[in-house]
PLY file of the C-alpha trace (Angstrom):
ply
format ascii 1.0
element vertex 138
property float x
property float y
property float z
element edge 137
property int vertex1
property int vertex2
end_header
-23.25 14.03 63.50
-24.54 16.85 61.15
-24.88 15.69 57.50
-21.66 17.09 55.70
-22.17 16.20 51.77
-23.62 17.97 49.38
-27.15 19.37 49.59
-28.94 19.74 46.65
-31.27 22.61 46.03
-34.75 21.69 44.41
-36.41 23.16 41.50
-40.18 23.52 40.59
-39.03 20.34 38.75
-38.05 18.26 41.85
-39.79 19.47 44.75
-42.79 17.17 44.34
-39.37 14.45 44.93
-38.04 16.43 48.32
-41.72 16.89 49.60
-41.77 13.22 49.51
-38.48 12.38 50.78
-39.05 14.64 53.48
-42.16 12.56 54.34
-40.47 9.44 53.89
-41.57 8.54 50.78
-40.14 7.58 47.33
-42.39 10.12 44.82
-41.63 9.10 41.29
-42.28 10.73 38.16
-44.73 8.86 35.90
-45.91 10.00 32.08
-50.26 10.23 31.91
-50.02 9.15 28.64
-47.77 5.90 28.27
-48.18 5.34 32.37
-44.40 4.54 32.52
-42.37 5.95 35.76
-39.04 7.84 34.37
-35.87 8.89 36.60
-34.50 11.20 37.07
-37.36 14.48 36.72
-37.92 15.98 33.04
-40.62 17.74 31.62
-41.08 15.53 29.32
-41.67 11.90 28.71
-38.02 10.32 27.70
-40.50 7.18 26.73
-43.26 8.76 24.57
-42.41 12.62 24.98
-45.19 13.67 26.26
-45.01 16.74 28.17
-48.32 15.12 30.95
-46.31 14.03 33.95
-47.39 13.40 37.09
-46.32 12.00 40.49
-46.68 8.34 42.16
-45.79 7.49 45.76
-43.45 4.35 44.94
-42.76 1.09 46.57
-39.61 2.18 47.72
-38.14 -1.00 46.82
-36.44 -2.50 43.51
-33.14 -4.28 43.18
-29.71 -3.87 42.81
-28.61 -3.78 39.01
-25.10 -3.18 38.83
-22.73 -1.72 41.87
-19.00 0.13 42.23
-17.21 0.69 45.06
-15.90 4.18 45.15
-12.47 4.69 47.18
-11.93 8.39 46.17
-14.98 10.96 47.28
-14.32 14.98 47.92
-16.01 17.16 50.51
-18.06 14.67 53.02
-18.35 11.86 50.85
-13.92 11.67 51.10
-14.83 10.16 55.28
-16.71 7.35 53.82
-14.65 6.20 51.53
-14.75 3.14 50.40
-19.03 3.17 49.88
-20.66 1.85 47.25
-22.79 3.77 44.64
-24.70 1.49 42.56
-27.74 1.24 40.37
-31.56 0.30 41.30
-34.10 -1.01 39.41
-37.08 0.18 40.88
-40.16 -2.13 41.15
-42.04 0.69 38.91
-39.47 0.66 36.60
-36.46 2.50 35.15
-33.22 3.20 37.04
-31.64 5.15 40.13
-28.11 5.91 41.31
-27.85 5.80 44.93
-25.49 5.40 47.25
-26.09 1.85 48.60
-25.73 1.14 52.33
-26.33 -2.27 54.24
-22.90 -3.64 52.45
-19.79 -3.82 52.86
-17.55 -1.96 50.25
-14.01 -3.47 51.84
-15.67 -6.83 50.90
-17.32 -6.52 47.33
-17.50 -9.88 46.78
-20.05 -10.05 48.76
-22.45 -7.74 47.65
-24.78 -9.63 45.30
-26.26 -8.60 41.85
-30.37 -8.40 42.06
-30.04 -8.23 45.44
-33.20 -6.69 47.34
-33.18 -3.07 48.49
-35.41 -0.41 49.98
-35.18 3.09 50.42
-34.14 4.93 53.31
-33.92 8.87 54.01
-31.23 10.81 55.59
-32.50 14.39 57.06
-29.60 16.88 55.55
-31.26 19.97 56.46
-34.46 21.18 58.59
-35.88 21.62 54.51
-33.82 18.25 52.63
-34.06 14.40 53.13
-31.72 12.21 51.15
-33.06 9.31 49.51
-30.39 6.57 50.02
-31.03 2.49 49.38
-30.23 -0.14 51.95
-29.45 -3.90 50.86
-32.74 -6.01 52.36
-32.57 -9.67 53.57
-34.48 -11.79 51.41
0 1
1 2
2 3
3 4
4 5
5 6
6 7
7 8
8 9
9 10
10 11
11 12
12 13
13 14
14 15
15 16
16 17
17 18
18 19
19 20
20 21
21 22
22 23
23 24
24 25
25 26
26 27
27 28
28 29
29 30
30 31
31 32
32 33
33 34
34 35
35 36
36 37
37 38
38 39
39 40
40 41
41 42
42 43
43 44
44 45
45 46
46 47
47 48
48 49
49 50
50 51
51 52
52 53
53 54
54 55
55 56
56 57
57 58
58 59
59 60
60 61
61 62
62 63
63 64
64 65
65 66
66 67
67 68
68 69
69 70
70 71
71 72
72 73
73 74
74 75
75 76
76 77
77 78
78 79
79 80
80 81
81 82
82 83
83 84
84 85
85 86
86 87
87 88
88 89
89 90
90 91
91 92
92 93
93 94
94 95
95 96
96 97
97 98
98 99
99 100
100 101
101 102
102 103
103 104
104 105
105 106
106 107
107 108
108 109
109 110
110 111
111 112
112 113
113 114
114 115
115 116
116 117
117 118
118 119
119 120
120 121
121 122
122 123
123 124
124 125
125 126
126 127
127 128
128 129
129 130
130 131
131 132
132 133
133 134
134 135
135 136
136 137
């Protein structure tokens, strides 16, 4: 099935993020100065605002810090419904919203704070790979 959700269109700012993702790999902003990873992209350090960032290949994993299950989505996202969005602590630190798969978001009780996760990718266009998080078994 072709990937029908929104496809977001990089900037100079976030390509270094797609060029990973379309590699299969979690790239991850980090400041020179203070060392510490930030998400989402900025041009400057939201930690020491310092204007030196770079780019680390990540783990890919982290942990699941707080969840929601979503029963209204438009466009694409409105066939899924119910999923789960929910919040990762990555292992390099700081915080992502994903989409979580690996769960199920009829049964929410069952989806477990600090659970483990790990990154996936979703090809959305020959150019675009979607970074999405997948509950791991520990």
């Amino acid at each position: 099935m072709a990937y029908n959700k929104p496809i977001p269109t990089p900037s100079s700012l976030t390509q270094p993020f797609f060029d990973g993702a379309k590699e299969g790999k979690l790239m991850l902003p980090r400041c020179q100065d203070c060392n510490r990873v930030h998400w989402y992209p900025r041009h400057i350090c939201p930690f020491c605002h310092s204007d030196s960032i770079g780019w680390i290949e990540g783990s890919g994993e982290g942990r699941v810090h707080t969840f929601a299950v979503q029963y209204r989505a438009f466009g694409g996202w409105g066939q899924e419904a119910p999923f789960v969005t929910a919040y990762i602590d990555l292992n390099e630190g700081d915080r992502m919203l994903t989409v979580l798969r690996g769960v199920d978001a009829n049964d929410p009780g069952s989806i477990r704070i600090g659970s483990r996760v790990r990154v996936e990718f979703e090809q959305a266009s020959e150019d675009i790979s979607i970074a999405f998080w997948r509950v791991v078994e520990e």
